[in-house]
C-alpha positions as CSV (number, residue, x, y, z in Angstrom):
1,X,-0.4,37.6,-199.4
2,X,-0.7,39.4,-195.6
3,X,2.2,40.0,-194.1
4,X,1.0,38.0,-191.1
5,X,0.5,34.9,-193.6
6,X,4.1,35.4,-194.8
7,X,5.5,35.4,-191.4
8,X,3.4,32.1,-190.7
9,X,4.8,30.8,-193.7
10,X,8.4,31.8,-193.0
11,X,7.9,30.5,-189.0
12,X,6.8,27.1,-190.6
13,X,9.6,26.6,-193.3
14,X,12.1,27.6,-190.6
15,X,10.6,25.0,-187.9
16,X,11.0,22.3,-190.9
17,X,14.4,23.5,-191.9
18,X,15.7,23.2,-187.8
19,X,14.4,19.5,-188.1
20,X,15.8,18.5,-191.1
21,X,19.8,20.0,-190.5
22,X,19.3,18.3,-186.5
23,X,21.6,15.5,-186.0
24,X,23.7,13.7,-183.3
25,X,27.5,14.5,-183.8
26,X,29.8,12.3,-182.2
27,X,33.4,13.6,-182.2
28,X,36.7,12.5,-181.2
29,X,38.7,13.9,-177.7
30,X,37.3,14.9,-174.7
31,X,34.8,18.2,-174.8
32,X,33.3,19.1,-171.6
33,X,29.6,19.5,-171.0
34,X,27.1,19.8,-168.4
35,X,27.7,16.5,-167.9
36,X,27.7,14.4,-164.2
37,X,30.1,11.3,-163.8
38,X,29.3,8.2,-163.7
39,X,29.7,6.1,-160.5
40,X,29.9,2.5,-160.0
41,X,29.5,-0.1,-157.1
42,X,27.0,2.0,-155.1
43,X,24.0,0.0,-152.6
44,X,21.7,-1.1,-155.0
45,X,23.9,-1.4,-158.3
46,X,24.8,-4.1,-160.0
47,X,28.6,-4.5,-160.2
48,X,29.0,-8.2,-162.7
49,X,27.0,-9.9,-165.0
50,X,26.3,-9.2,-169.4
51,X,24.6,-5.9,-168.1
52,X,26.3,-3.8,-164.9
53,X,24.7,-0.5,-163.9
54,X,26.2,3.0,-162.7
55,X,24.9,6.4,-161.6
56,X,25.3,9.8,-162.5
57,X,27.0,11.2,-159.4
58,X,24.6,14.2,-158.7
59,X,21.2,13.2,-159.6
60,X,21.6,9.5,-159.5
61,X,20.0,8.5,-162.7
62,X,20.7,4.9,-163.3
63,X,22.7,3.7,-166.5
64,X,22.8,0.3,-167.8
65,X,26.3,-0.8,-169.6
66,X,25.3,-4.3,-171.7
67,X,27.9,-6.5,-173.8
68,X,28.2,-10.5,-174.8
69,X,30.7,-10.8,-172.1
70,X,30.1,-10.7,-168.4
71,X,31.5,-7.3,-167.3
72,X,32.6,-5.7,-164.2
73,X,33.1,-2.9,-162.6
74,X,36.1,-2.5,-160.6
75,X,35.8,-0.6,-156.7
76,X,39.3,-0.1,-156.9
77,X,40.9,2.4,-158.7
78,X,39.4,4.8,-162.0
79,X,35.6,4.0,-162.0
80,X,35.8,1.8,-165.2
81,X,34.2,-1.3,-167.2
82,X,35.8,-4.4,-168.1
83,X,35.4,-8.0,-168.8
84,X,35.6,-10.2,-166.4
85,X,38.3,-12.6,-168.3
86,X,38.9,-11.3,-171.7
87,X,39.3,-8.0,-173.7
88,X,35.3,-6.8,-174.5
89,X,34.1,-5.6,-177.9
90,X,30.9,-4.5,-177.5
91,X,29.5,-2.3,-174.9
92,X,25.8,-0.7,-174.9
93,X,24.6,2.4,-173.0
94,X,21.0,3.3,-172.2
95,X,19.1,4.6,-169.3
96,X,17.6,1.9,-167.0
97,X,14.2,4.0,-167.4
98,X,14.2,4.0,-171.5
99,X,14.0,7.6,-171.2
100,X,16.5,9.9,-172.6
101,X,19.6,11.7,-172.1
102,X,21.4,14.4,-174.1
103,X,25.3,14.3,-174.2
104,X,27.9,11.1,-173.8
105,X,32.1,11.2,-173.1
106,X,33.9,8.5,-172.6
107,X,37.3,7.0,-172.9
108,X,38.0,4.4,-174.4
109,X,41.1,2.1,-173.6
110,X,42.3,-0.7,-176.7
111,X,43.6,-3.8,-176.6
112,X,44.5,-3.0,-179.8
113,X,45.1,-0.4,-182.4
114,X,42.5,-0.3,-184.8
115,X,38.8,0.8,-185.7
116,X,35.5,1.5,-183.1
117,X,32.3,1.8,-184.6
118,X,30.0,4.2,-182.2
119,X,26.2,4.3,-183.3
120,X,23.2,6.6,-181.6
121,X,20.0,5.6,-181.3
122,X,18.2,8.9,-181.1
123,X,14.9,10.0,-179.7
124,X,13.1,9.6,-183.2
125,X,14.2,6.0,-183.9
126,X,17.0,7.0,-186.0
127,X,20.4,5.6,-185.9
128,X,23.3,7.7,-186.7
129,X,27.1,7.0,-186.4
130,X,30.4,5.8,-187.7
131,X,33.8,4.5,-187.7
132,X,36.6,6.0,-185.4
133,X,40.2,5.1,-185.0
134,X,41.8,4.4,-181.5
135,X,45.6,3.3,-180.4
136,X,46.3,1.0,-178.2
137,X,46.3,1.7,-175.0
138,X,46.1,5.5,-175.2
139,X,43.0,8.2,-174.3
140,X,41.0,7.6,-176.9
141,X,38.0,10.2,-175.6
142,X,35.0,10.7,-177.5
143,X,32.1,13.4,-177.2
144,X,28.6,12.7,-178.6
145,X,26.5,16.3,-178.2
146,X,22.9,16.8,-179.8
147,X,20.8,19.5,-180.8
148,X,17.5,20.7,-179.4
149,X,15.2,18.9,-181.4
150,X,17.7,15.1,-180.9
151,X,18.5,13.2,-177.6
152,X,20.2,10.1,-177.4
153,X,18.0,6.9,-176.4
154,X,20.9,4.5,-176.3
155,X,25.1,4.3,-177.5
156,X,26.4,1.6,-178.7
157,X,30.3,0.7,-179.2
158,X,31.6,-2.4,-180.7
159,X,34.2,-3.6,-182.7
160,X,37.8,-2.8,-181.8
161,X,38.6,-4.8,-178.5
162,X,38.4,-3.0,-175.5
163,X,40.3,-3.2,-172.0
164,X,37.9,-1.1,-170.3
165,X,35.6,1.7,-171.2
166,X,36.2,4.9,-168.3
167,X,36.0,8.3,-167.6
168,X,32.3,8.0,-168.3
169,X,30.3,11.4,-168.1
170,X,26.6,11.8,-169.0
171,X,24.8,15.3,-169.3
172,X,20.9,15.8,-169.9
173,X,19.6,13.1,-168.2
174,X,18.2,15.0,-165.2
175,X,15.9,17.2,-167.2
176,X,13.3,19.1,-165.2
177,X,10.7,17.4,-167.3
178,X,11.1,14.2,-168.9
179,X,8.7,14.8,-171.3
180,X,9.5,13.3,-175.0
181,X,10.8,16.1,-177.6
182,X,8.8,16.6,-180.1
183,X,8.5,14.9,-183.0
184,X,9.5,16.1,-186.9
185,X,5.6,15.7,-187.7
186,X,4.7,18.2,-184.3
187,X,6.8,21.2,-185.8
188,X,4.7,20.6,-189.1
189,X,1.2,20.7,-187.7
190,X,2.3,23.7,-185.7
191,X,3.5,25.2,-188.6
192,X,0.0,24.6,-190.8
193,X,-1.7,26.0,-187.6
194,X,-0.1,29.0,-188.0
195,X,-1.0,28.9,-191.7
196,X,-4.4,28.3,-191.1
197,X,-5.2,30.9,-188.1
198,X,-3.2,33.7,-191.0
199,X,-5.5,32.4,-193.3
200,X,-9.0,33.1,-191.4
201,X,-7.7,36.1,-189.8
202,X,-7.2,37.6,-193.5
203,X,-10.5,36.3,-194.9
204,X,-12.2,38.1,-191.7
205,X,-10.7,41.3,-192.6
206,X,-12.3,41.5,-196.2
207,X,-15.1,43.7,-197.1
């Protein structure tokens, strides 16, 4: 075998190796990012109802927040979400475009001790996620980071009932290019091109 066909074939088996480890990690406290907050109550946003919506505060991407209650979003004090009457326990998180976005924080602030489930919907339809447990009125931050092949396409948090949901800080959701990220099956036809084009350019060489 060439040595150009062995490098195709290492290039490929790396590519499908990077796709395979990828993931979404969601981890407990508060780790910073290149993230923008998330502002509430500006012209244009919608500030009650089952979905509210909020902004990132530098490139004013719009955010919907969805639960089974009618939320709100407070203009006084911490910009937060909570239920208009009772204690919430389900709260989505998606773009208002569909698109994508790449890191999440929030805090989370109990009604109750006890256990959050957080789930990620990523870019390539896969859900990923699990149980957490929070205290009672305390900072119960949480970071959700991705890799470069994953982006997050919407969070959701239910479960444990919920005061209000604040401190909310989203990163990767001004890209310079929206384009979708390429998909598991991409890296592999890129990596039997590569194959292929060692291939030919060895059978050229022979006699």
């Amino acid at each position: 075998m060439s040595t150009v066909t062995r490098m195709a074939g290492v290039a490929a088996l790396v590519m499908l190796a990077g796709v395979a480890q990828a993931t979404v990690v969601i981890q407990s406290g508060n780790v910073p990012q290149a993230d923008e907050n998330i502002l509430f109550n500006s012209s244009g946003l919608i500030s009650e109802g089952l979905t509210v919506t909020g902004q990132t505060n530098q490139s004013g991407v719009v955010f919907n927040f969805t639960s089974d209650e009618t939320l709100v979003t407070p203009s006084a004090g911490q910009a937060r979400i909570e239920a208009l009457v009772n204690p919430f326990s389900l709260l989505m998180i998606e773009r208002a475009d569909a698109s994508f976005f790449e890191t999440a924080i929030f805090n989370l602030n109990a009604a109750s001790s006890g256990t959050v489930t957080i789930s990620v919907l990523n870019n390539l339809g896969a859900t990923e996620g699990g149980d957490f447990e929070v205290t009672a009125g305390g900072e119960n931050f949480f970071t959700i980071t991705t890799d470069a092949v994953h982006s997050i396409g919407q969070i959701s948090i239910s479960g444990v009932d919920l005061t209000d949901v604040r401190q909310i800080r989203i990163g990767g959701a001004a890209l310079p290019s929206d384009e979708p990220i390429p998909e598991p099956a991409t890296y592999l036809f890129v990596g039997l091109g590569l194959l292929a084009v060692a291939a030919t350019a060895r059978r050229r060489k022979r006699p």
